[in-house]
N, CA, C and O atoms as a GROMACS GRO file, in nm:
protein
  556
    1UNK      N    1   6.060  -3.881  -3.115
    1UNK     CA    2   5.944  -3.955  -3.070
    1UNK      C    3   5.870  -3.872  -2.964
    1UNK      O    4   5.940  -3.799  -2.893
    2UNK      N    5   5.707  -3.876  -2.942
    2UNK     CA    6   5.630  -3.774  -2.880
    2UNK      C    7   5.615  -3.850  -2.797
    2UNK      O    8   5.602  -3.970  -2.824
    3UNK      N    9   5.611  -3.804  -2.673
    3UNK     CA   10   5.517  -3.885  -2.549
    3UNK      C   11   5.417  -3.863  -2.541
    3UNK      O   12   5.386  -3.744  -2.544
    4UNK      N   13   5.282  -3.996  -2.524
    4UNK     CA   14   5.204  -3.981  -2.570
    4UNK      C   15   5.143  -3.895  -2.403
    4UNK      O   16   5.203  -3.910  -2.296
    5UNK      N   17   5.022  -3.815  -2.418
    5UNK     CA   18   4.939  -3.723  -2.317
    5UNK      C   19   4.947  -3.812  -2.218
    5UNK      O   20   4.947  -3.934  -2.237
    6UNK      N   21   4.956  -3.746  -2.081
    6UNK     CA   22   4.865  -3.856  -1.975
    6UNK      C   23   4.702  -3.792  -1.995
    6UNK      O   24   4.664  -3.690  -2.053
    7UNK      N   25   4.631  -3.890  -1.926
    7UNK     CA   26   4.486  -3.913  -1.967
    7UNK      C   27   4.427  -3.820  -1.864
    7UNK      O   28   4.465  -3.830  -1.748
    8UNK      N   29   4.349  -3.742  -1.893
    8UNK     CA   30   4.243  -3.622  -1.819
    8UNK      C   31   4.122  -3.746  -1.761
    8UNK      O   32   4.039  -3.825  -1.808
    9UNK      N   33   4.157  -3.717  -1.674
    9UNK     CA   34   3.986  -3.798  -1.579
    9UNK      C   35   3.899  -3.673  -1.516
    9UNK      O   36   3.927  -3.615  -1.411
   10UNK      N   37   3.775  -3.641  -1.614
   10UNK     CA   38   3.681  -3.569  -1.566
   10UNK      C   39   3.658  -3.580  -1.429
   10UNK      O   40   3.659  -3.696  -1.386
   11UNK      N   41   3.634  -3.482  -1.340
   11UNK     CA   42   3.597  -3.497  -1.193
   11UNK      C   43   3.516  -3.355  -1.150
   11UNK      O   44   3.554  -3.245  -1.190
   12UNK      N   45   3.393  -3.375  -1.060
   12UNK     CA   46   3.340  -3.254  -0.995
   12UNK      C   47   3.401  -3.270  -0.884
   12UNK      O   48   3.472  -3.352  -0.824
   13UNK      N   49   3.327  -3.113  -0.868
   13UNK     CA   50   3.341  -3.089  -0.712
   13UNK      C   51   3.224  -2.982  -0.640
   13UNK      O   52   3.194  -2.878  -0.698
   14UNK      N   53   3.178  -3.008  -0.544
   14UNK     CA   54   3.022  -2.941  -0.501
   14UNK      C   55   3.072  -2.823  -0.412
   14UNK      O   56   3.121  -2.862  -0.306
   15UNK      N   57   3.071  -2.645  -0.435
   15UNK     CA   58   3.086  -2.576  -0.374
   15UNK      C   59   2.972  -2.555  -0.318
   15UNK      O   60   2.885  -2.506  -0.390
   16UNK      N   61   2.931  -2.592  -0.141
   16UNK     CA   62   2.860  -2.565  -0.093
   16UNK      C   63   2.822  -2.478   0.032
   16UNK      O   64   2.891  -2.488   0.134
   17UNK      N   65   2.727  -2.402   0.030
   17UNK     CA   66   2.731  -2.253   0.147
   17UNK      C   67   2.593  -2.284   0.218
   17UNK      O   68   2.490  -2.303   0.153
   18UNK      N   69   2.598  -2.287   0.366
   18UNK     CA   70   2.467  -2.298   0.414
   18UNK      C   71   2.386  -2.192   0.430
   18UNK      O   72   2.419  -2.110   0.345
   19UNK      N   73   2.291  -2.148   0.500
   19UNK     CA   74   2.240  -1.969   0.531
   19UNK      C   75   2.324  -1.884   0.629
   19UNK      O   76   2.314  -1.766   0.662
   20UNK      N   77   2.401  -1.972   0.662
   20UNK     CA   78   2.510  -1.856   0.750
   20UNK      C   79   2.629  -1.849   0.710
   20UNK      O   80   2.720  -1.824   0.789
   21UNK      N   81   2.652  -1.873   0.560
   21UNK     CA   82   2.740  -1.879   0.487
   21UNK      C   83   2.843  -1.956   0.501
   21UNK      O   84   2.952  -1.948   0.442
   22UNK      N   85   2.804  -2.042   0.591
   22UNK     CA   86   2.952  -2.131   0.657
   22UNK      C   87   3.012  -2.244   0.507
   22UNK      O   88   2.922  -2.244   0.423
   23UNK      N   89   3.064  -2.282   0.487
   23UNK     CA   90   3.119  -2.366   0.360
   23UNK      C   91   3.145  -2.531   0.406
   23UNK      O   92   3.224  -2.564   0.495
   24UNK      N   93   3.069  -2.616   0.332
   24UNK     CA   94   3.044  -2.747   0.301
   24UNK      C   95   3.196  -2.802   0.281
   24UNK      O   96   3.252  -2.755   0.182
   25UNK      N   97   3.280  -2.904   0.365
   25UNK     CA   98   3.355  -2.953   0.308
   25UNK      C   99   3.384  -3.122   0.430
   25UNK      O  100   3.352  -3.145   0.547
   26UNK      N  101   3.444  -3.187   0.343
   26UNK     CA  102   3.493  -3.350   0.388
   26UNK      C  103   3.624  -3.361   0.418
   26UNK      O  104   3.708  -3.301   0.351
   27UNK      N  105   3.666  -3.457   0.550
   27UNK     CA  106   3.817  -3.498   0.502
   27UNK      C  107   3.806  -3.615   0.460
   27UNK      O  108   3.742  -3.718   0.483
   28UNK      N  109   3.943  -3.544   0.344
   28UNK     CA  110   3.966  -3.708   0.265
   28UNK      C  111   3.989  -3.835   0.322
   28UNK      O  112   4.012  -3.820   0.442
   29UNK      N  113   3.993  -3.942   0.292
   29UNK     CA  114   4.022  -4.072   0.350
   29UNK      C  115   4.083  -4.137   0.294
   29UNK      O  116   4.146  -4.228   0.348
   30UNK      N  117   4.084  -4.113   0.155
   30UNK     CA  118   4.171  -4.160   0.045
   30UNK      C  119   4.269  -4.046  -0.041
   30UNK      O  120   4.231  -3.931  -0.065
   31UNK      N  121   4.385  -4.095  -0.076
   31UNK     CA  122   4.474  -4.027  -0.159
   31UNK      C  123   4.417  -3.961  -0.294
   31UNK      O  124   4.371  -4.062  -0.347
   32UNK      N  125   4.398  -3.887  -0.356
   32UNK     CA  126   4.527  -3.722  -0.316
   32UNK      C  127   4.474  -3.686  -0.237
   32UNK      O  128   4.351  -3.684  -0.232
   33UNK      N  129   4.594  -3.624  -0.099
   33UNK     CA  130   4.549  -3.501  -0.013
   33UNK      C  131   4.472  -3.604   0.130
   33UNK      O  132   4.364  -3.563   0.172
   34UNK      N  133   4.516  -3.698   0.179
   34UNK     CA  134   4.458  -3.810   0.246
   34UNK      C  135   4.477  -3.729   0.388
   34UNK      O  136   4.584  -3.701   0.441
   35UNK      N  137   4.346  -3.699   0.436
   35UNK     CA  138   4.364  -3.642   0.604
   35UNK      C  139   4.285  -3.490   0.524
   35UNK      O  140   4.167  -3.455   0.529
   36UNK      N  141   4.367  -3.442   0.473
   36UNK     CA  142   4.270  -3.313   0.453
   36UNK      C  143   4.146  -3.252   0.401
   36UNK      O  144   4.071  -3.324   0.336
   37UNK      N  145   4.113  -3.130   0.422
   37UNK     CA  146   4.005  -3.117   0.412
   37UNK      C  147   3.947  -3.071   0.280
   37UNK      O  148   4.021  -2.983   0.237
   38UNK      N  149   3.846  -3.093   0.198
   38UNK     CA  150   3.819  -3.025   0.044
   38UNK      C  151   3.671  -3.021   0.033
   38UNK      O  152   3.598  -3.036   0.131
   39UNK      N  153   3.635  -3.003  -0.073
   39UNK     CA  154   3.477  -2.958  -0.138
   39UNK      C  155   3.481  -3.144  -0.169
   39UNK      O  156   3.570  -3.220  -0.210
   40UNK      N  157   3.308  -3.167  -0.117
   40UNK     CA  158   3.288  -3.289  -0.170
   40UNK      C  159   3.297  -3.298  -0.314
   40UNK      O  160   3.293  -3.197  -0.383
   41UNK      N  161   3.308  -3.415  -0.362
   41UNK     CA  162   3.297  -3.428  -0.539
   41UNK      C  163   3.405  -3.548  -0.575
   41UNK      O  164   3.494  -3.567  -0.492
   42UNK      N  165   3.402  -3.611  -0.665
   42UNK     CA  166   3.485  -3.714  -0.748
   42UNK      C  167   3.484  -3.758  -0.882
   42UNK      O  168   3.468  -3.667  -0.962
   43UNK      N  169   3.493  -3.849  -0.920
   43UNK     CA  170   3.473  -3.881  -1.046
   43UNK      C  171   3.372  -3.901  -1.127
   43UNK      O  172   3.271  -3.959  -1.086
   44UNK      N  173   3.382  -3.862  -1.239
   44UNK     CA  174   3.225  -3.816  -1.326
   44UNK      C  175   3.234  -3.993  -1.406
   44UNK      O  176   3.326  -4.040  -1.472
   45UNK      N  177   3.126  -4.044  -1.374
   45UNK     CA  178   3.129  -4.212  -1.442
   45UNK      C  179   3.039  -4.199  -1.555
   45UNK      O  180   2.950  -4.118  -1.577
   46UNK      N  181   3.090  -4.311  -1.630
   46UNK     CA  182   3.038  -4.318  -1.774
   46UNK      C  183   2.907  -4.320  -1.790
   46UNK      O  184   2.828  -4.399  -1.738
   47UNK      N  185   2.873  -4.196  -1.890
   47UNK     CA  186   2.757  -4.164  -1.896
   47UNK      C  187   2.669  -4.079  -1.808
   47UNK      O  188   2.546  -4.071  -1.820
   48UNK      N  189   2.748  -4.011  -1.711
   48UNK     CA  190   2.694  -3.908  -1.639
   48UNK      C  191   2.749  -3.759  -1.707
   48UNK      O  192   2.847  -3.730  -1.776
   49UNK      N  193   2.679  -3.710  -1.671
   49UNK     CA  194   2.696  -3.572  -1.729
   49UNK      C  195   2.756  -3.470  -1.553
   49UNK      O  196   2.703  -3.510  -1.449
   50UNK      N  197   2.840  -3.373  -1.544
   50UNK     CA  198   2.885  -3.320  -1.441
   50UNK      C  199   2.760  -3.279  -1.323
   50UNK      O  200   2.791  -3.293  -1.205
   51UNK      N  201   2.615  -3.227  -1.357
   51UNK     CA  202   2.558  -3.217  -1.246
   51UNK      C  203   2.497  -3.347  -1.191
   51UNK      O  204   2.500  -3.370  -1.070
   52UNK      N  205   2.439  -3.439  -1.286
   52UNK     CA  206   2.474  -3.561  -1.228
   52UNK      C  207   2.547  -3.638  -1.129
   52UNK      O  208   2.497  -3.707  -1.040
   53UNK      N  209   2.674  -3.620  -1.154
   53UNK     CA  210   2.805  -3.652  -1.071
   53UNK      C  211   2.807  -3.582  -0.964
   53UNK      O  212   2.819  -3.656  -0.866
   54UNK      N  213   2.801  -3.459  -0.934
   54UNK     CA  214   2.808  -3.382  -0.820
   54UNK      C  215   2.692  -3.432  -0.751
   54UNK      O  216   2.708  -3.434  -0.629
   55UNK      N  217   2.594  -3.467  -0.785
   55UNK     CA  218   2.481  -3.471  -0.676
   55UNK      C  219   2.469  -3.582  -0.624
   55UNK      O  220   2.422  -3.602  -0.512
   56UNK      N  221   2.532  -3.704  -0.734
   56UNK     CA  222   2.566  -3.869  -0.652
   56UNK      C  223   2.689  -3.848  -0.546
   56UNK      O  224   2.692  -3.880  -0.427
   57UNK      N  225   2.808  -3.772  -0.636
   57UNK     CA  226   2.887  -3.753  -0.498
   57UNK      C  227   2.890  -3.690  -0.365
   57UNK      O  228   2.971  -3.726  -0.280
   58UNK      N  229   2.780  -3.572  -0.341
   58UNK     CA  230   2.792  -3.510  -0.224
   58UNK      C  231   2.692  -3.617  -0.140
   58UNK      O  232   2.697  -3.629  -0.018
   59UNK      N  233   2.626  -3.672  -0.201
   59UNK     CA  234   2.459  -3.727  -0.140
   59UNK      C  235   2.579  -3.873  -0.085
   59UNK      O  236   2.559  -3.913   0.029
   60UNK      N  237   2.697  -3.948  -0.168
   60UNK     CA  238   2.797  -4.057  -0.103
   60UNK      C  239   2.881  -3.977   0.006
   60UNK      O  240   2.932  -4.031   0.104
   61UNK      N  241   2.887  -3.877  -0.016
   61UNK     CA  242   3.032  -3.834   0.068
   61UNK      C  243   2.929  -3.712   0.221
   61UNK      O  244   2.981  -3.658   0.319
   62UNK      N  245   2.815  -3.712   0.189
   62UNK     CA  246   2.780  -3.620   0.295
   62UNK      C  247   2.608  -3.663   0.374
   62UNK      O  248   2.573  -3.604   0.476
   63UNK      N  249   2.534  -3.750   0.320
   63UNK     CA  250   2.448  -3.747   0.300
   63UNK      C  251   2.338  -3.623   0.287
   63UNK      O  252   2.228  -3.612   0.342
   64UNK      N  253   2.392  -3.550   0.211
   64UNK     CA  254   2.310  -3.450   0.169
   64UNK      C  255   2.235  -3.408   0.010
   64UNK      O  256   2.292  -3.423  -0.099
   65UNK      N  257   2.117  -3.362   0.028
   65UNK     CA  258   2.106  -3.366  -0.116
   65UNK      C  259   2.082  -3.208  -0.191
   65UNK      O  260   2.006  -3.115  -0.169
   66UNK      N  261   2.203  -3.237  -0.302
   66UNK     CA  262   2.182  -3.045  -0.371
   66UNK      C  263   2.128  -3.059  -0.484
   66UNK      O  264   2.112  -3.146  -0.570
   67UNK      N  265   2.094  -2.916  -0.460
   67UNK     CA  266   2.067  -2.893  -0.662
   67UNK      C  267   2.207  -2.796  -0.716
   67UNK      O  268   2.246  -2.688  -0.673
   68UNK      N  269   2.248  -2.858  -0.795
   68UNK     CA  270   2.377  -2.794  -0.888
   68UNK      C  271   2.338  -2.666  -0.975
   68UNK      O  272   2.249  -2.644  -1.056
   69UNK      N  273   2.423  -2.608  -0.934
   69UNK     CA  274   2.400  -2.463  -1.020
   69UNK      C  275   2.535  -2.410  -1.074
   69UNK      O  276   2.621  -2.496  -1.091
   70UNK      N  277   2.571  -2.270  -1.107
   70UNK     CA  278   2.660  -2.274  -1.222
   70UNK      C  279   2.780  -2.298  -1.188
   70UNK      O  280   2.788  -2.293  -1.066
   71UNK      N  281   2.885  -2.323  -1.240
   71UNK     CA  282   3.010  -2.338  -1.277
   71UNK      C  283   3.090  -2.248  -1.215
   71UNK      O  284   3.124  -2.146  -1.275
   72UNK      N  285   3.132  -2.276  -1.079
   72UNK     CA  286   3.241  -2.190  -0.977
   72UNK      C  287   3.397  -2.159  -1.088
   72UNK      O  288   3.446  -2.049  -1.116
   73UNK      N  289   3.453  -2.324  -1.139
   73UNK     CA  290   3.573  -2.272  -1.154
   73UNK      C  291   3.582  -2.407  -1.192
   73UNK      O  292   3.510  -2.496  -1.146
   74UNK      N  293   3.700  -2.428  -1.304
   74UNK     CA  294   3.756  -2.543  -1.367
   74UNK      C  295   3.926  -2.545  -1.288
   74UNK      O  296   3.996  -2.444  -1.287
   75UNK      N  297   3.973  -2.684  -1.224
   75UNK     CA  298   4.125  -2.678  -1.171
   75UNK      C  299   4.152  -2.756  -1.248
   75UNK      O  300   4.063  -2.787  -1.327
   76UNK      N  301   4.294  -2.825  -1.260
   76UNK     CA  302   4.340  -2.930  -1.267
   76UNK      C  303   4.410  -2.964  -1.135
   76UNK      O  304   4.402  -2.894  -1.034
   77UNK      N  305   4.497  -3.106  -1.150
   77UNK     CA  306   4.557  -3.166  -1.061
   77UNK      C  307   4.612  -3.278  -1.027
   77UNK      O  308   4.521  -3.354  -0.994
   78UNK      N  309   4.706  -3.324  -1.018
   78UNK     CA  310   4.778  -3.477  -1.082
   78UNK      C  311   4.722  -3.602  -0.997
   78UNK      O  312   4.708  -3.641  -0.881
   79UNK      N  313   4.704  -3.632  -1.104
   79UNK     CA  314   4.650  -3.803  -1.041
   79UNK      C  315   4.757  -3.873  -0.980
   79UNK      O  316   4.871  -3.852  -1.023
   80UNK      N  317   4.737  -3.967  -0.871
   80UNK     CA  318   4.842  -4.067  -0.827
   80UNK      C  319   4.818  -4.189  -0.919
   80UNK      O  320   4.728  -4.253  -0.975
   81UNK      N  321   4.936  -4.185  -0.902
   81UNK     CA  322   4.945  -4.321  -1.055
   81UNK      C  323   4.967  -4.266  -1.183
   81UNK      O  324   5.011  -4.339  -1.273
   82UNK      N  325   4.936  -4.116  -1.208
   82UNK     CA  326   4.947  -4.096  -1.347
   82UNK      C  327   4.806  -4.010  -1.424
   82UNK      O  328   4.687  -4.029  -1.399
   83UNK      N  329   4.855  -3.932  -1.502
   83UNK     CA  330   4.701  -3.830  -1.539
   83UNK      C  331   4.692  -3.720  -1.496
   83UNK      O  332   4.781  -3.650  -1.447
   84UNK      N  333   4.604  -3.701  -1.509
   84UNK     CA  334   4.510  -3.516  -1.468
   84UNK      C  335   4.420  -3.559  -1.421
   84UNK      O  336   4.379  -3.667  -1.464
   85UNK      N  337   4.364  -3.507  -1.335
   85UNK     CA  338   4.235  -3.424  -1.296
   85UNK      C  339   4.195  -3.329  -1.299
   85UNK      O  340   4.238  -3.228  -1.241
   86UNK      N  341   4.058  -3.344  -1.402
   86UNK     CA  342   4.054  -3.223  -1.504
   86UNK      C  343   3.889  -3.191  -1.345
   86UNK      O  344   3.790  -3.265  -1.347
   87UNK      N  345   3.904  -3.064  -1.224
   87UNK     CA  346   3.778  -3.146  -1.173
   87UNK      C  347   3.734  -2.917  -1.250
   87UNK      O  348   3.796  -2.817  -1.285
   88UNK      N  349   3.541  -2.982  -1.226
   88UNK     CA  350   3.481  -2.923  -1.269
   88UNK      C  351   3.410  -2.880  -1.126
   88UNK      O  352   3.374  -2.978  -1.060
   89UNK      N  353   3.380  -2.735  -1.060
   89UNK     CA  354   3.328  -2.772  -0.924
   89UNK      C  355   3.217  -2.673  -0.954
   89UNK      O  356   3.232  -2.564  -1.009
   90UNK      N  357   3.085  -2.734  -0.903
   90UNK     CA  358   3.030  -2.634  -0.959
   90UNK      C  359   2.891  -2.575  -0.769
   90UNK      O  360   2.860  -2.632  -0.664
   91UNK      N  361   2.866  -2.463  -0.822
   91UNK     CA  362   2.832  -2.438  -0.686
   91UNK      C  363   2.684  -2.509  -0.687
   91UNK      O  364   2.614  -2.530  -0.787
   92UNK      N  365   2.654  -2.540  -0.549
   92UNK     CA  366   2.536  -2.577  -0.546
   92UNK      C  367   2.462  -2.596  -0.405
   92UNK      O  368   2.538  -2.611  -0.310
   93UNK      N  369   2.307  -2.600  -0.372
   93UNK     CA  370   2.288  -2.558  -0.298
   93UNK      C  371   2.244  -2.722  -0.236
   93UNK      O  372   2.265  -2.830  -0.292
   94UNK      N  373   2.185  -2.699  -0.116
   94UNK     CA  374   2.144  -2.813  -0.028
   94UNK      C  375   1.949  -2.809  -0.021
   94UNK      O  376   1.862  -2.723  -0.002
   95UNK      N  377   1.954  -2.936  -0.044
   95UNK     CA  378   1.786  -2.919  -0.029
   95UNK      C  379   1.701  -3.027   0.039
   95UNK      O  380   1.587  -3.057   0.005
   96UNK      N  381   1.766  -3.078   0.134
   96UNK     CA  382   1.762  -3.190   0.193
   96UNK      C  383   1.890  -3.299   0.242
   96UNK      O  384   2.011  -3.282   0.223
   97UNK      N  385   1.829  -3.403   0.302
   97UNK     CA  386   1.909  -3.493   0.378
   97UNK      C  387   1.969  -3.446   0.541
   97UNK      O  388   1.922  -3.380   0.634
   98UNK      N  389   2.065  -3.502   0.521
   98UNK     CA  390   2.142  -3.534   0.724
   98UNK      C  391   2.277  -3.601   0.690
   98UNK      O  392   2.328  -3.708   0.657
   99UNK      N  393   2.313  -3.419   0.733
   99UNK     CA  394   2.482  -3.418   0.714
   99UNK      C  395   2.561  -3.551   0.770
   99UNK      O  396   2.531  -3.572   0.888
  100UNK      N  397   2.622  -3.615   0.734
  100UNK     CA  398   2.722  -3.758   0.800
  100UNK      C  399   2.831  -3.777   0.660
  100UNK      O  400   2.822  -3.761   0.538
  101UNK      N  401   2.904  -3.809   0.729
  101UNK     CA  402   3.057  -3.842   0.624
  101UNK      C  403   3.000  -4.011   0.574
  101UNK      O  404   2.925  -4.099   0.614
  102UNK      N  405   3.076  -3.987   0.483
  102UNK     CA  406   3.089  -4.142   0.395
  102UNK      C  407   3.094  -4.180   0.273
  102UNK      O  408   3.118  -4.088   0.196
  103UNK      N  409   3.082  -4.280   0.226
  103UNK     CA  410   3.228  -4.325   0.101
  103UNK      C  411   3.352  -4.299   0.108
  103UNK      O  412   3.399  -4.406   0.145
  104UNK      N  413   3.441  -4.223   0.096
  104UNK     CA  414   3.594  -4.197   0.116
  104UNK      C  415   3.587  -4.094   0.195
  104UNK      O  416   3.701  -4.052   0.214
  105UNK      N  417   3.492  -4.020   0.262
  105UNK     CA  418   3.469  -3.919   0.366
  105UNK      C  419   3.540  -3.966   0.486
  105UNK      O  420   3.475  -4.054   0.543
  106UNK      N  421   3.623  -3.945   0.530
  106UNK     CA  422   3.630  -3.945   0.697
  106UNK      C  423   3.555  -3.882   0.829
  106UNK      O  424   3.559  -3.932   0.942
  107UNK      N  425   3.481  -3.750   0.787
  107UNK     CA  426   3.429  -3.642   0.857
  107UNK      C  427   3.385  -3.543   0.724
  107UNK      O  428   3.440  -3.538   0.614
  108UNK      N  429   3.247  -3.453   0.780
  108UNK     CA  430   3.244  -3.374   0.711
  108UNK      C  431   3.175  -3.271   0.815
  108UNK      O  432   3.157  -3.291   0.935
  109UNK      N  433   3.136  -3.140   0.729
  109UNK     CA  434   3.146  -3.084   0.822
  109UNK      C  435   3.084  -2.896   0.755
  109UNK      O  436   3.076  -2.869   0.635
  110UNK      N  437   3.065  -2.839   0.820
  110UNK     CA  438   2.999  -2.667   0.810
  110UNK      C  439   3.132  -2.585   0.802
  110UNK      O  440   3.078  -2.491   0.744
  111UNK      N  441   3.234  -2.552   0.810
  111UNK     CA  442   3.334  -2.386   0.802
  111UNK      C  443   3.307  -2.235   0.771
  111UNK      O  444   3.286  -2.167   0.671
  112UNK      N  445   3.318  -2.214   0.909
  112UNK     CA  446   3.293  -2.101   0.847
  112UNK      C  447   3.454  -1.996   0.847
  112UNK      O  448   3.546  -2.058   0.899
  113UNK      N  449   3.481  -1.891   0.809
  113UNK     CA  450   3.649  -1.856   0.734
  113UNK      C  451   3.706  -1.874   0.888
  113UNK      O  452   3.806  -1.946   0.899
  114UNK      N  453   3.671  -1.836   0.966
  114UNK     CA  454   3.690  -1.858   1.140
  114UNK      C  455   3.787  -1.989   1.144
  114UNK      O  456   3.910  -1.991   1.151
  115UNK      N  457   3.674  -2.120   1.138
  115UNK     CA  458   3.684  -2.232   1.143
  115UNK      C  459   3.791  -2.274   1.011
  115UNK      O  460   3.833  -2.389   1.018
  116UNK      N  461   3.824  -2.219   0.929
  116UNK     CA  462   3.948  -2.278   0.822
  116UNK      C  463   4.080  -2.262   0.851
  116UNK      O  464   4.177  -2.336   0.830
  117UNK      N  465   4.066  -2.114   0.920
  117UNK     CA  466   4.216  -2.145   0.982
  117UNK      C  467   4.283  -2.226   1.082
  117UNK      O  468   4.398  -2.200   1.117
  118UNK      N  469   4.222  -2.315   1.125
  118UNK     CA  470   4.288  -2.426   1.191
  118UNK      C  471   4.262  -2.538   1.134
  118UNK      O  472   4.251  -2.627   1.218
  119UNK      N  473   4.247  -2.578   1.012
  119UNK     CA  474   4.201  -2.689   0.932
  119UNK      C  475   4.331  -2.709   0.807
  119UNK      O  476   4.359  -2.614   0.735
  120UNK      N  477   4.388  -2.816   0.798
  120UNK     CA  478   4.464  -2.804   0.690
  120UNK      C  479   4.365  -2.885   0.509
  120UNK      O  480   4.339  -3.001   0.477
  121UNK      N  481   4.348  -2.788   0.457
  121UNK     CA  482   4.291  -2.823   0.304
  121UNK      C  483   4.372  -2.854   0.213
  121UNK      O  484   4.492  -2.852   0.242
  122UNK      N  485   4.327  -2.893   0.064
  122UNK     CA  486   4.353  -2.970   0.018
  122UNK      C  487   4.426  -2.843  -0.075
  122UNK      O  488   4.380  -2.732  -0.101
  123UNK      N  489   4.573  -2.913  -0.119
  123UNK     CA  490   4.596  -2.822  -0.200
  123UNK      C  491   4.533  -2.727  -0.290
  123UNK      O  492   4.430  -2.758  -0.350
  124UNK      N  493   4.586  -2.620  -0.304
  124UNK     CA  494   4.512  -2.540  -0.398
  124UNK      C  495   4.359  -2.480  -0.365
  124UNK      O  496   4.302  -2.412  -0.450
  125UNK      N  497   4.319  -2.498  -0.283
  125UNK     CA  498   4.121  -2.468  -0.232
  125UNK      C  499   4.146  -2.362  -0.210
  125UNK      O  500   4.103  -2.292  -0.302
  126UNK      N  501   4.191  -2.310  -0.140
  126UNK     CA  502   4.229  -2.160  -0.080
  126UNK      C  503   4.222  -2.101  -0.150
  126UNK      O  504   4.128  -2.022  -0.152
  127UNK      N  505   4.311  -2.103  -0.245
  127UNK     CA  506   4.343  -2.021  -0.349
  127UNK      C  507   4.205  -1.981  -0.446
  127UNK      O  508   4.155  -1.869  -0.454
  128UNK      N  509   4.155  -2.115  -0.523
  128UNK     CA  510   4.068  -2.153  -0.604
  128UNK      C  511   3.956  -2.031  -0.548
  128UNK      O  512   3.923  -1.923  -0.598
  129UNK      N  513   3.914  -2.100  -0.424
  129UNK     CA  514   3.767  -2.022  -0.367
  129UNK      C  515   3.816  -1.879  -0.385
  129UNK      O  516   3.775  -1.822  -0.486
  130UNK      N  517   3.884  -1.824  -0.317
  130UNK     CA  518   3.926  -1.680  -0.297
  130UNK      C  519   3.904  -1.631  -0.431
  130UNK      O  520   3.826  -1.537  -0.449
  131UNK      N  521   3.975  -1.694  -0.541
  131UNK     CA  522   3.998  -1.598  -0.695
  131UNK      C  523   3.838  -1.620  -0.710
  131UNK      O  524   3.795  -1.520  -0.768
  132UNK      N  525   3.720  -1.722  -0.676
  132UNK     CA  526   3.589  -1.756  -0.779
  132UNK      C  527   3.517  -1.661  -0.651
  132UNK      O  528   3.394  -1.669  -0.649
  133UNK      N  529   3.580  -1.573  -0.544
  133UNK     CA  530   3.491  -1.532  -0.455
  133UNK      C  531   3.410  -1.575  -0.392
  133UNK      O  532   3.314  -1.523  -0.337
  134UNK      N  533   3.444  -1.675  -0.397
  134UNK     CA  534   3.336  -1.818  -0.290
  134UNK      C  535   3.394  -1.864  -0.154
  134UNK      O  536   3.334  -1.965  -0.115
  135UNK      N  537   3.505  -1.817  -0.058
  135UNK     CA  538   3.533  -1.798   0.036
  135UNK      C  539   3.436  -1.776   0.162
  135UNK      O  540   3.378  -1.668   0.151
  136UNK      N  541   3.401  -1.843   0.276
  136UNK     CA  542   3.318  -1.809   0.351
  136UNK      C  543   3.365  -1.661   0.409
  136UNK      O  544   3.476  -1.618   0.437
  137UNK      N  545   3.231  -1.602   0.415
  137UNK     CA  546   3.293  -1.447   0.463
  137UNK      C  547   3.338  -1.346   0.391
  137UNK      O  548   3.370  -1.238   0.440
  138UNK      N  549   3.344  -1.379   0.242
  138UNK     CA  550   3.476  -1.320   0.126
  138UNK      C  551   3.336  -1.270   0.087
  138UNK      O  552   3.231  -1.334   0.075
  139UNK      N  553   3.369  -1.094   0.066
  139UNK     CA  554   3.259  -1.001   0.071
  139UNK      C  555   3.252  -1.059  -0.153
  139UNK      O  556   3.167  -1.009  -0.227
   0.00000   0.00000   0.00000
């Protein structure tokens, strides 16, 4: 007998860089990764398409508003309760609004590579940015 898949839940995520290259990120408030710090983004809802999703989620989680551009890097990552998270993060820029945390945001905030090393992130980011060369500072 096969076990059947756990279920992939599409999810973005907004890689964002200001003009001094500092890097866009939130702490979580909610589980996975609750307290730490990551790229805004969440779940892609029915009938949105991924740049869609990224731009409702950073504009809930930052009040800021981007335009989505290409495709940084595809992760996965286990759901609590069960599943994948299949997230899609794609880079994008800022073109308005007034930075403030909210929806499951606790804080958000500018980094620049300075400012990350005393920040604990969300599994796996480190890594992710570094290999897609999207690291603040990462020539």
């Amino acid at each position: 007998m096969t076990r059947p898949a756990e279920p992939l839940i599409p999810c973005v995520g907004a890689v964002v860089h200001d003009d001094a290259g500092r890097l866009l990120l939130i702490r979580r408030g909610r589980p996975p990764a609750l307290g730490a710090w990551s790229l805004p983004g969440g779940r892609v809802e029915p009938g949105e398409d991924d740049a869609t999703a990224v731009v409702r989620e950073v504009a809930e989680e930052t009040g800021l508003d981007v335009v989505p551009g290409p495709v940084a890097g595809v992760v996965t990552r286990a759901a609590p309760g069960g599943g994948t998270y299949l997230i899609t993060d794609l880079v994008c820029r800022t073109v308005g609004g007034t930075l403030r945390a909210g929806d499951d945001a606790t804080q958000a905030g500018w980094f620049s590579r300075t400012d990350l090393a005393g920040v604990e992130l969300a599994p796996g980011l480190a890594q992710a940015l570094t290999e897609w060369g999207l690291m603040p500072g990462q020539p």
